[in-house]
Structure formats: C-alpha cells, structure tokens
C-alpha positions in Angstrom: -37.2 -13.8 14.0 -34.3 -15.5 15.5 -31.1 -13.6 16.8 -28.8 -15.9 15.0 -31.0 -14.7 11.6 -30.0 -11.2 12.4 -26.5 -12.1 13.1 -26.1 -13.5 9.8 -27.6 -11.1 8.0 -24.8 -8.3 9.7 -21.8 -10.7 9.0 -23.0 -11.0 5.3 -23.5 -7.1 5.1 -19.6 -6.0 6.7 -18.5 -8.8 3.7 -20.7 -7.0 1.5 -19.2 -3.4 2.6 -15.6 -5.1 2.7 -15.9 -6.0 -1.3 -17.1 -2.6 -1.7 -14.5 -1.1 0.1 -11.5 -3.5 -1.8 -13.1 -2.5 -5.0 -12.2 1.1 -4.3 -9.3 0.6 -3.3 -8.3 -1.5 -6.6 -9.7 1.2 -8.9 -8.4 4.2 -7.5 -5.1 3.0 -4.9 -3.4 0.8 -7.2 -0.7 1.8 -9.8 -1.9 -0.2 -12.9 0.3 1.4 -15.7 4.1 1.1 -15.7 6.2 2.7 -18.5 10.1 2.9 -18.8 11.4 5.3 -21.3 14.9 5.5 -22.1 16.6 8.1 -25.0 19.9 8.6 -26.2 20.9 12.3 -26.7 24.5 12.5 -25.6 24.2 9.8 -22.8 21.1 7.8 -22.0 18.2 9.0 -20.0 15.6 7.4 -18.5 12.5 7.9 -16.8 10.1 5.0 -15.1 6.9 6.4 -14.4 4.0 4.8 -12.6 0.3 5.8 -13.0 -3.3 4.8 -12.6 -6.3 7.6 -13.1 -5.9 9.9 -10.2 -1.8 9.6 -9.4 1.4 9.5 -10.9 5.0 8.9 -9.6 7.9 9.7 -11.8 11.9 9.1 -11.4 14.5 10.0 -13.7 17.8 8.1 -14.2 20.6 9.6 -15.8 23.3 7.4 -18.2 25.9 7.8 -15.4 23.8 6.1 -12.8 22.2 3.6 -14.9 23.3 0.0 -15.7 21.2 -2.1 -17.1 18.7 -4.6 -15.9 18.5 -8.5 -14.7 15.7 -10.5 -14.0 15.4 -11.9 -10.8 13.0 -15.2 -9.2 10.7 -14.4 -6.7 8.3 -16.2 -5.1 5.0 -14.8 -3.5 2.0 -17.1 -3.4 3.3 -18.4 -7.0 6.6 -17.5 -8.7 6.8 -14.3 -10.4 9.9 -12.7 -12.6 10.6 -9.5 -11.6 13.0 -7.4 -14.4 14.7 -5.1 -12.0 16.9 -1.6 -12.6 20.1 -1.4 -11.9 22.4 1.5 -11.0 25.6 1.9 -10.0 24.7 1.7 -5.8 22.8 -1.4 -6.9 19.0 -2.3 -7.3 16.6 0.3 -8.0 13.4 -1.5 -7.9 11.7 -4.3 -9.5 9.7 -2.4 -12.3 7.9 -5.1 -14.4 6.6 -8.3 -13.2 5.5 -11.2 -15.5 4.6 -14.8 -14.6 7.2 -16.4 -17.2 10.4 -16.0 -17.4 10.6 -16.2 -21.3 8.7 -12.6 -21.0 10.9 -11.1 -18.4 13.9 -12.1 -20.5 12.7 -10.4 -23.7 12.3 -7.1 -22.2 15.8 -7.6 -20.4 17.1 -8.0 -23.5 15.2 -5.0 -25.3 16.7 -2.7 -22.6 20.2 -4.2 -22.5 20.4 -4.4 -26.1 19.2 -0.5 -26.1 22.3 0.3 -23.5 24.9 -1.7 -25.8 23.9 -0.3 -29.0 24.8 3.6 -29.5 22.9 3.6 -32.8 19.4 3.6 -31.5 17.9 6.4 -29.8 14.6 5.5 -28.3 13.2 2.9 -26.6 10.1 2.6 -24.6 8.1 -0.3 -22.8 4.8 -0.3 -20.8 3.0 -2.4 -18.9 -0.7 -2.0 -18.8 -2.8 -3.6 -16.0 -5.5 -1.3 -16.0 -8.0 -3.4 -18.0 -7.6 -6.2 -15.7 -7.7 -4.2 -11.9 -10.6 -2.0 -13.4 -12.4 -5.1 -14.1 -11.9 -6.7 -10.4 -13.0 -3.1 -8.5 -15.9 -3.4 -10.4 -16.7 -6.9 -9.6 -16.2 -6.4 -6.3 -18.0 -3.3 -5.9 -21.0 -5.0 -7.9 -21.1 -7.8 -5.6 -21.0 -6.3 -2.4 -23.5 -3.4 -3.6 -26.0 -6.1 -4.9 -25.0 -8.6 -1.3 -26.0 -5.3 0.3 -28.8 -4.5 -1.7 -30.2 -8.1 -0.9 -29.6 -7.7 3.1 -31.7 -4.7 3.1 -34.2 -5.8 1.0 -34.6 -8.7 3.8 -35.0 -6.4 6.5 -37.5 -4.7 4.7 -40.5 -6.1 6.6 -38.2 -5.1 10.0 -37.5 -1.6 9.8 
C-alpha cells in the first residue's frame, strides 16, 4: 500500500479524534443555561446564575449595586445583542445574547420595567441553550466515532 494511503488515513483519524474531543467539550465545558432572578422584599435582589450538567456559577446583586440593564451591538463573526447588567461601578457582564435586537429589547424592558415598578415582586428570565449544544456534542462525537470506526475498519487487513 502506498505511504501517502497511510498518511491519509492518520490525518482523517486526528479529525476524527478532534470532533470527538469538541464534542466533549460542548457537552460538558459549556454553560448552556442562563437564569436571572430578581425579587423585591425591601430592596431588589438578584441573582444571575449560570449552569450546564456538571457546574454552576452563581453571583448575587444587591438593590444598592444594581441599575438596570442596556443592550449593547456587538459584532463577532455576525452581529449579536448582548443585554448587559449594570451596577453602580459600571458593566457587570453581558448575560443574554440574542441574534435580534427586537428580542434583546423585550427582556431589557422586562427587567427595567421590574426596577421602576415597586408593585411587582418577582421576576425571572432564562435562557436555555442546552437542547441545541447537547445536540452538536453529539453530532460531533457521532461523527468522529463512526470517521474513526471507518479508519480502523480499513486497516483491518494491516494490523
């Protein structure tokens, strides 16, 4: 058999291992779940968590600290809204991103309206994207296990 056969066949396997290795890293690396809860006892407090299956990282904001939030342009590859915190020392972080700015702009207004109005007393918004990166990981992982698969099977009459 040829070298540059052999070659090939160990180029396509690292791709294979590569999509493997991205497809663990999108299941179990990525945050998928944003939630921002906000309730009004004597002053508001909030609390942004983010989560996927095996981690979790919470932060608490009290009323004094907490301003509101804007949304802001931002362009990465394509243009993305980002709806960002805001405290009294300035941003926080961007917390939600959404690829229209109609959508960004309604949950600004949720929140803001939430911070204006004393009357309510709860207010909570997520953002799920675990559907969505589960679904990837396991493409990826299927691929490059069956790419894998396939470049083994070949070498079957070899080893």
């Amino acid at each position: 058999m040829p070298s540059g056969f052999h070659k090939s066949k160990n180029c396509f396997s690292i791709g294979c291992i590569f999509f493997i290795f991205i497809g663990f890293i999108a299941f179990f690396e990525q945050y998928k779940v944003t939630n921002f809860t906000c309730e009004r006892a004597t002053q508001i407090n909030c609390q942004l968590t983010y989560y996927n299956e095996w981690k979790s990282s919470v932060k608490t904001y009290s009323g004094k600290e907490f301003m509101g939030v804007k949304v802001k342009g931002h362009y990465n590859e394509r243009y993305d809204y980002y709806v960002t915190l805001l405290t009294n020392s300035g941003k926080v972080s961007d917390v939600f991103i959404y690829p229209f700015q109609s959508e960004a702009q309604k949950i600004v207004h949720k929140i803001n309206t939430f911070i204006s109005n004393s009357q309510e007393t709860f207010i909570t918004v997520t953002q799920d994207y675990s559907n969505s990166f589960n679904l990837a990981a396991a493409i990826c992982i299927i691929f490059g296990v069956f790419g894998l698969g396939l470049t083994l099977y070949s070498y079957r009459n070899y080893i």
